[in-house]
DOPATOR-32608 format. One line per 3 residues: number of its first residue (from 0); their letters; for each residue x, y, z of C-alpha. Coordinates in Angstrom, 3 decimals. Layout:
N
NUM = A = X,Y,Z | ...
***
This chain:
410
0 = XXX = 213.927,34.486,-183.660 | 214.571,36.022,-180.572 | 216.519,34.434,-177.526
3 = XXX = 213.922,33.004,-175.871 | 216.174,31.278,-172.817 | 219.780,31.496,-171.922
6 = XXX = 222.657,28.895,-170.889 | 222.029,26.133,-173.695 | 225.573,24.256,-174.304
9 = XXX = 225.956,21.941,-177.409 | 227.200,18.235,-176.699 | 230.268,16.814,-178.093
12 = XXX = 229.455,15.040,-181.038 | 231.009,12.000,-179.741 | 228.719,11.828,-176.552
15 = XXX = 225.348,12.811,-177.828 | 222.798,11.180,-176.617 | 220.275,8.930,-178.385
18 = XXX = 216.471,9.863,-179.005 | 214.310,8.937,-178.574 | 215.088,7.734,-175.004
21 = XXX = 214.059,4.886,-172.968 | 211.000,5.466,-169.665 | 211.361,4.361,-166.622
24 = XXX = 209.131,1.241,-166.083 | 208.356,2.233,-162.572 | 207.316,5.723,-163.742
27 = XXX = 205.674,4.680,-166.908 | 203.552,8.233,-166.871 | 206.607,10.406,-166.718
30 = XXX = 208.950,11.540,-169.504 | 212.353,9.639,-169.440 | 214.631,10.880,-166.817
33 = XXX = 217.255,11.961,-169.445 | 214.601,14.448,-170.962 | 214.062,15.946,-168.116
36 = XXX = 217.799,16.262,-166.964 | 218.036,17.691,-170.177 | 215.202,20.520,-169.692
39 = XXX = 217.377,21.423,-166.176 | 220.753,21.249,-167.345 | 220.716,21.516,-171.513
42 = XXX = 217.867,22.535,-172.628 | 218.606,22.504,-176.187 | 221.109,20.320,-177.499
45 = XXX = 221.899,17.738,-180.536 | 220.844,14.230,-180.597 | 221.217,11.402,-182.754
48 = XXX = 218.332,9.385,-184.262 | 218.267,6.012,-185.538 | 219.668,6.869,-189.043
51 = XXX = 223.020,8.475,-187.515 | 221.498,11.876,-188.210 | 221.518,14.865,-185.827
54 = XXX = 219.014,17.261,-185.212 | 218.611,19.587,-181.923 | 216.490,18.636,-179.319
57 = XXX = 214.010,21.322,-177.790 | 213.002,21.050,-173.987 | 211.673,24.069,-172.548
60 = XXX = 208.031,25.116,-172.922 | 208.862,28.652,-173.907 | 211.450,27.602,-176.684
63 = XXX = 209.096,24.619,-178.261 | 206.390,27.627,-178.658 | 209.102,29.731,-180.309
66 = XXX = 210.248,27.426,-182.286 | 206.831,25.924,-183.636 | 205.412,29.758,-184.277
69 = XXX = 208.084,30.601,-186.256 | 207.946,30.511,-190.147 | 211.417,29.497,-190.837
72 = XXX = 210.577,26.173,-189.704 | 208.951,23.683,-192.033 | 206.881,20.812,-191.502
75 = XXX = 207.507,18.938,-194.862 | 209.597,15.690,-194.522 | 210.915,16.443,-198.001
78 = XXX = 213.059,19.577,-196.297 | 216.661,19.303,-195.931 | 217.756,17.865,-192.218
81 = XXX = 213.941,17.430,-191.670 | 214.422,14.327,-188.908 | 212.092,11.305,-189.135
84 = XXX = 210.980,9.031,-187.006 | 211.270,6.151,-189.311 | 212.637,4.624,-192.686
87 = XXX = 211.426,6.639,-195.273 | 210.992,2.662,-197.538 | 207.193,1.978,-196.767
90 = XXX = 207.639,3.979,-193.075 | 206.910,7.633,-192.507 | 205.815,8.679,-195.714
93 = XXX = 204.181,12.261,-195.784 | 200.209,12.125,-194.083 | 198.336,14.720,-196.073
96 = XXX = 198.467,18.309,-195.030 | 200.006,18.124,-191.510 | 203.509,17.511,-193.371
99 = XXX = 203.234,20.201,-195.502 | 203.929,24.131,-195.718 | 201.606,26.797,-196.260
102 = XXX = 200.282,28.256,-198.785 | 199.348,24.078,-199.707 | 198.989,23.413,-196.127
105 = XXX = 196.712,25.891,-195.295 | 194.632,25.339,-198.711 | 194.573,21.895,-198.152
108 = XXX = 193.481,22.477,-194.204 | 190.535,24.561,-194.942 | 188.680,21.796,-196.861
111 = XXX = 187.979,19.908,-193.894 | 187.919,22.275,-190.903 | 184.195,23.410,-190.551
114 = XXX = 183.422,19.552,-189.290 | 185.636,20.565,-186.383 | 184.427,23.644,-185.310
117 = XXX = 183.655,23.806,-182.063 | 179.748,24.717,-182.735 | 179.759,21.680,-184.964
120 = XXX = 181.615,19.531,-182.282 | 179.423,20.608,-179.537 | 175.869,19.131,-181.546
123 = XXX = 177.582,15.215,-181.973 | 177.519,15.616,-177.723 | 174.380,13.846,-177.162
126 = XXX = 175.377,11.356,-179.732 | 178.997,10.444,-178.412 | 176.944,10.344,-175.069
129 = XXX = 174.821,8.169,-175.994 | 177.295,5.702,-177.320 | 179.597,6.333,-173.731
132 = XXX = 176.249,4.841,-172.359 | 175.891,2.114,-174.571 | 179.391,0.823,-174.566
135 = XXX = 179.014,0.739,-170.514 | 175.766,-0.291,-170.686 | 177.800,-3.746,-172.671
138 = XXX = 180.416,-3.782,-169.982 | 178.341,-4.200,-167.008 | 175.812,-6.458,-168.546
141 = XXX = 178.752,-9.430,-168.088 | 180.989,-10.061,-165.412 | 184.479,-8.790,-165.428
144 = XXX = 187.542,-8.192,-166.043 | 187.134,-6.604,-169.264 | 190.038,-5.112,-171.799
147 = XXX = 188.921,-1.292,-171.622 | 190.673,-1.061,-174.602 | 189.089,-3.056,-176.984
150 = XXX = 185.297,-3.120,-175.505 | 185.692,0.854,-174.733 | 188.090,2.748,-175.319
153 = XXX = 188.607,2.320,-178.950 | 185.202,1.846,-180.485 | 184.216,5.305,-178.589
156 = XXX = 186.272,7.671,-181.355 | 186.276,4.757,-183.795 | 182.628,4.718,-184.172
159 = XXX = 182.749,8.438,-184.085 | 185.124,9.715,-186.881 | 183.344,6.537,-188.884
162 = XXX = 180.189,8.527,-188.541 | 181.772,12.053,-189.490 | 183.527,10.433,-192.562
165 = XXX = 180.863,7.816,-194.074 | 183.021,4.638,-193.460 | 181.017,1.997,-192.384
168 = XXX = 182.597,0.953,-188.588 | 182.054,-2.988,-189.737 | 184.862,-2.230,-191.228
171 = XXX = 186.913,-0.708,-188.202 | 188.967,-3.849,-187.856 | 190.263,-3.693,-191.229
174 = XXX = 191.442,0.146,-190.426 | 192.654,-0.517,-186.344 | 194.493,-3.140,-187.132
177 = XXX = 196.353,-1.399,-190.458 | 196.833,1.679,-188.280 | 198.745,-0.652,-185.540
180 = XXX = 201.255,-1.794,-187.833 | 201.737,1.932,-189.210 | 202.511,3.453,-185.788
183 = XXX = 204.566,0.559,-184.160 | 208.038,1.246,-184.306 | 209.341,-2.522,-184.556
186 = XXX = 207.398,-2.729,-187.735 | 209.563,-3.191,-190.576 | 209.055,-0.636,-193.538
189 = XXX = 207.270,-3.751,-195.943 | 205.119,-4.413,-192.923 | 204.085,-0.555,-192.778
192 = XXX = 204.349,0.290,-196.371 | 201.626,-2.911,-196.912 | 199.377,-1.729,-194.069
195 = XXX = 199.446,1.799,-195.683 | 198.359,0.584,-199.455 | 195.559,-1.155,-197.764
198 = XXX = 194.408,1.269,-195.853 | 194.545,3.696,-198.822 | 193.622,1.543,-201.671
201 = XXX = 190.108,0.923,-198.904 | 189.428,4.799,-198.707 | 190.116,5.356,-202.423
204 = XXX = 187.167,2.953,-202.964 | 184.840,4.863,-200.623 | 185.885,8.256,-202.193
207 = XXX = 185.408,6.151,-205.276 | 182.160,5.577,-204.347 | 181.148,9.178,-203.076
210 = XXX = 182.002,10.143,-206.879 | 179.568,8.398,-207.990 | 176.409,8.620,-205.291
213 = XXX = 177.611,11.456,-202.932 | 175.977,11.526,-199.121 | 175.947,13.821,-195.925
216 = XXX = 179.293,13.444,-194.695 | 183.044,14.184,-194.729 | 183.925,11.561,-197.618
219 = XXX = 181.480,13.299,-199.845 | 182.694,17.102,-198.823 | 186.321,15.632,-199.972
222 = XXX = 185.039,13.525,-202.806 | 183.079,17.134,-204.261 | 186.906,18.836,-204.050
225 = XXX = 188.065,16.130,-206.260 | 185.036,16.973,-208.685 | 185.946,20.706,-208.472
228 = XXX = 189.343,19.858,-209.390 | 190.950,21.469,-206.258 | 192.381,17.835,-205.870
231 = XXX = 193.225,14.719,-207.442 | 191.896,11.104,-205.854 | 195.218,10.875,-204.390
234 = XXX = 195.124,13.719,-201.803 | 191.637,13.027,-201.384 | 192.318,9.587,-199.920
237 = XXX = 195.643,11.048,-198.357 | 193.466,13.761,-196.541 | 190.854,10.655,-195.773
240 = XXX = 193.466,8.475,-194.452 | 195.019,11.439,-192.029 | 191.467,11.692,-190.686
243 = XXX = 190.543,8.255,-189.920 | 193.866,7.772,-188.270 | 194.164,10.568,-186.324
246 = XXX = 190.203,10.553,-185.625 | 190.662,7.038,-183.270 | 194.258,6.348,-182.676
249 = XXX = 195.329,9.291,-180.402 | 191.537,9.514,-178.880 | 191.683,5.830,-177.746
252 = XXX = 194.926,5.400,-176.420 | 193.980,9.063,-174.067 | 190.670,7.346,-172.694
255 = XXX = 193.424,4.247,-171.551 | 195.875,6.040,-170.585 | 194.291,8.391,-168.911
258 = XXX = 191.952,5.808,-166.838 | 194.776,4.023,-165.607 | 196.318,7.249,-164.848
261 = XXX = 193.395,8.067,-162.803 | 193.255,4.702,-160.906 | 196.912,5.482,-159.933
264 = XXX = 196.065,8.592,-158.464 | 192.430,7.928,-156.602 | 192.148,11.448,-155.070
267 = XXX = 192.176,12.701,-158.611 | 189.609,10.339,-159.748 | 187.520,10.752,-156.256
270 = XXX = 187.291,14.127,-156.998 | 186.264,13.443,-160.961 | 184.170,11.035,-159.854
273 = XXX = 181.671,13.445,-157.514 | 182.284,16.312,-159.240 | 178.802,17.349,-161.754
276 = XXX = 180.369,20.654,-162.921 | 181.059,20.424,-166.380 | 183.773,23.241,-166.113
279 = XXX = 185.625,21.003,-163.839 | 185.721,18.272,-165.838 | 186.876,20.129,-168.705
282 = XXX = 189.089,21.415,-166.876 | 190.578,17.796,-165.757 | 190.609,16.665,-169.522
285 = XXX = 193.437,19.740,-170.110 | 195.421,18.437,-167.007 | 195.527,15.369,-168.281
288 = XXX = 196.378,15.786,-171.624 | 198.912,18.269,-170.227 | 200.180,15.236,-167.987
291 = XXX = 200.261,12.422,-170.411 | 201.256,13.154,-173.816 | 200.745,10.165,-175.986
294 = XXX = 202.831,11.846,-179.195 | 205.970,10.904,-177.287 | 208.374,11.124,-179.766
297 = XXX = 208.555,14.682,-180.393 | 207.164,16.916,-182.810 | 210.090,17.566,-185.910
300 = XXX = 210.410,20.516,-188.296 | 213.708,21.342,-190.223 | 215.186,24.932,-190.088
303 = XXX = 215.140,26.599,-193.274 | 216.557,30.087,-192.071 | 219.225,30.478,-189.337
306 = XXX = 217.535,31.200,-186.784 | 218.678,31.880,-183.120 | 217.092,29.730,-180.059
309 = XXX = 218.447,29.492,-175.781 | 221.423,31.403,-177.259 | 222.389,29.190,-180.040
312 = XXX = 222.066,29.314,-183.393 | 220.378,26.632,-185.649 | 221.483,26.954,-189.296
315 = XXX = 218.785,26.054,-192.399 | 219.145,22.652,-193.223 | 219.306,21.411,-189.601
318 = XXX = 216.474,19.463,-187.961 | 215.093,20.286,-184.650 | 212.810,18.277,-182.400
321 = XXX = 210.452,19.633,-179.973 | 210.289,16.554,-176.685 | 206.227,18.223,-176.259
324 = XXX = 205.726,15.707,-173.446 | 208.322,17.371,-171.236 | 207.416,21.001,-172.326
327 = XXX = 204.190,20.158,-170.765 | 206.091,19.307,-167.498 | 208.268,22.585,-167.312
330 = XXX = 208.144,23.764,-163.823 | 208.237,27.525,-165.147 | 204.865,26.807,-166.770
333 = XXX = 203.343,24.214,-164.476 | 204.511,24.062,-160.845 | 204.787,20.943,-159.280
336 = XXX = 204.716,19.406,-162.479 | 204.898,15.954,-162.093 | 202.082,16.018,-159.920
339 = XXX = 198.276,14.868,-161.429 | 196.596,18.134,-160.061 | 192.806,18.324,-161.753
342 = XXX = 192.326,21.428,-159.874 | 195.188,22.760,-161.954 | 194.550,25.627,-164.814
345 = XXX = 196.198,23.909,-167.619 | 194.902,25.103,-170.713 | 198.231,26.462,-171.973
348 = XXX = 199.438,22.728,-172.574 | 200.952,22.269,-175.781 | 199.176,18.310,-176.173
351 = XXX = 197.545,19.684,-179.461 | 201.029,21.376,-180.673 | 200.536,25.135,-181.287
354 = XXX = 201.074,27.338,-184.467 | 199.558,27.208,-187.869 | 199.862,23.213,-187.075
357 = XXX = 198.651,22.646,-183.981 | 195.665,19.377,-184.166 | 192.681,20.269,-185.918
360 = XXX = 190.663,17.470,-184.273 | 191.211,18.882,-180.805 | 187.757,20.170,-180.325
363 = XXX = 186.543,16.736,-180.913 | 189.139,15.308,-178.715 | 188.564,17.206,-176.104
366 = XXX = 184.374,16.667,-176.320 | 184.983,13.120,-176.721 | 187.407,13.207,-173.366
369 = XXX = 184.714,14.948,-170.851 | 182.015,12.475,-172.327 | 184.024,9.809,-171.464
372 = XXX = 186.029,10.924,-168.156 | 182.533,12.695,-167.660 | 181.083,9.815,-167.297
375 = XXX = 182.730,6.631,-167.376 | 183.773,6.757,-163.368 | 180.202,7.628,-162.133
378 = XXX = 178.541,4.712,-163.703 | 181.560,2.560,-162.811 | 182.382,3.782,-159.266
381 = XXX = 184.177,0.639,-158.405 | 186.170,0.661,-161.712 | 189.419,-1.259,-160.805
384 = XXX = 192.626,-2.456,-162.398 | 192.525,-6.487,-162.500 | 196.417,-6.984,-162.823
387 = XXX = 199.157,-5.373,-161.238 | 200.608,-2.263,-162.303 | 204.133,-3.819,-163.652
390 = XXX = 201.829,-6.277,-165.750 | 200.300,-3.690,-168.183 | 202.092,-3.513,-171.544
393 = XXX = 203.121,0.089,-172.366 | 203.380,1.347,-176.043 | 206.985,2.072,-176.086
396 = XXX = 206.836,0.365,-179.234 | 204.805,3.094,-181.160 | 205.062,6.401,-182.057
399 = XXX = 201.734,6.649,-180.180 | 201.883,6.234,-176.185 | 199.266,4.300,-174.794
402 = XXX = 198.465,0.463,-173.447 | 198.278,-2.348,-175.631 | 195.470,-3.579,-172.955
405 = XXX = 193.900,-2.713,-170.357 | 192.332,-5.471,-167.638 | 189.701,-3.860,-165.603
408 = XX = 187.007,-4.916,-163.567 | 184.582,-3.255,-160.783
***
């Protein structure tokens, strides 16, 4: 790999610092401080992790797109110095393709990406519209303050991957509250090892029964690979389980995060507000996803050639970690970048990862975010916070950013 930036020096291994690492509770949209120290001073150097181990840290934009386009990397946590985010007893475990190498990755990828084509994407519109409108149409029919979280923000993607699958969203409590326990990090590997057989052993039974009476939907298109014998039921309800995760989880805690965001910065959300340009809004979902990454604690891959990055070389068997959220606020990509700028061009945001990896939902994300920042603030033009800012609970206790709740009223 070529050098892609200069002046990187390694810590001492007896004053690395500790990742991930702790926000700022007055700044609770910004990276931590240390990362971005880090991106000034050191942009690449090693870090320890939870289980003593030691993998390089990535901070530049430039580097993190190197890095993540470049085949000697690997995805799968079964690679040597591959560095996880949590005990590997009931915790991390390996979700479906996204942890995997090509050729499998890519073979395994291609079953479910025509869903999630843009053309596809584009004719559910009217119908995520439509339930926007009916989930605000509930809000305003009783008097506030309301938890956007639970009465909007979550049943918006919920009820939408449900409907792209075939699961039936009566049961969305039994999967939001088993995908809770899986991504918070003070969950203790029985606690997320149960929530992931229950979760799985629930989606084996709907492939189960796709077998058996197939329908018009994702389950069935996954089910009919199983009866082709390009998979077994067990990567079948892996690949289900990565969807219906990824399909609500990330989505929901966006809308949230990205609200409050908005009510923190009212000139941004003035201009949202009167703007009826659809280009603009698009345009304002990509600033804010560039501007609040939710995957906040880094995408990982371990090095399986040497390879050479800001002047260092990383040997095979090391780990590396890529700190997206503050590759998205490097000032030689982004001026200004801590500033909330909607009028900003920031389509070269790496929210959605890049290279043969990079999210395979984000069409549907990013329809699903101009529905709802689309609309949300024009039929709620008084939309308010109803509790101070230093009352909102944060999500530093996931591995997915967001607010546990979030009290509003107009």
């Amino acid at each position: 790999m070529a050098d892609t930036l200069a002046g990187a020096v390694p810590e001492a291994p007896d004053s690395l610092p500790e990742f991930p690492m702790p926000r700022e509770a007055r700044c609770p949209f910004d990276p931590p401080p240390a990362l971005k120290d880090l991106q000034e001073k050191t942009p690449l150097t090693k870090v320890r992790l939870w289980d003593g181990s030691e993998p390089w840290l990535v901070t530049r934009y430039a580097d993190q797109r190197a890095v993540l386009g470049d085949p000697g990397v690997s995805a799968d946590t079964d690679s040597p110095g591959y560095p996880t985010k949590a005990s590997p007893e009931g915790g991390e475990g390996k979700l479906s393709f996204i942890m995997m190498d090509d050729p499998e990755h890519a073979r395994l990828r291609r079953m479910v990406t025509a869903p999630f084509a843009v053309k596809k994407v584009e004719a559910l519109r009217p119908a995520v519209q439509r339930i926007v409108d009916d989930l605000i149409d509930g809000m305003l029919s009783r008097p506030g303050p309301v938890d956007l979280v639970e009465e909007f923000a979550l049943p918006i993607p919920s009820l939408v991957i449900c409907e792209l699958l075939g699961v039936p969203y009566d049961d969305h409590a039994l999967f939001q509250e088993n995908t809770k326990t899986m991504v918070r990090t003070t969950a203790t590997p029985e606690q997320r090892g149960a929530a992931t057989r229950e979760m799985a052993g629930y989606l084996a039974g709907q492939i189960a029964k796709r077998l058996a009476d197939p329908k018009d939907d994702l389950l069935s298109s996954i089910a009919g690979r199983v009866t082709a014998g390009e998979i077994d039921h067990q990567q079948a309800t892996e690949m289900a389980l990565l969807l219906l995760i990824a399909g609500h989880e990330t989505t929901a805690n966006m809308i949230a995060l990205g609200t409050l965001a908005l009510l923190q910065n009212p000139d941004q959300l003035a201009l949202l507000r009167d703007s009826d340009d659809p280009k603009f809004v698009a345009g304002a979902v990509e600033e804010l996803l560039r501007y609040l990454h939710i995957t906040h604690l880094g995408r990982r891959r371990a090095v399986t050639e040497d390879m050479e990055i800001a002047g260092q070389v990383i040997k095979a068997g090391e780990g590396v970690i890529m700190a997206n959220e503050i590759a998205n606020r490097d000032p030689e990509v982004f001026p200004d970048p801590d500033r909330l700028d909607l009028t900003r061009d920031a389509r070269r945001h790496v929210a959605f990862g890049f290279g043969v990896h990079q999210c395979l939902g984000q069409p549907l994300a990013r329809m699903e975010l101009q529905v709802v920042y689309g609309t949300l603030y024009k039929r709620v033009p008084t939309l308010k916070l109803a509790c101070a800012l230093e009352d909102v609970r944060f999500k530093n206790d996931a591995f997915i950013y967001g607010v546990h709740e979030l009290p509003v009223s107009w």
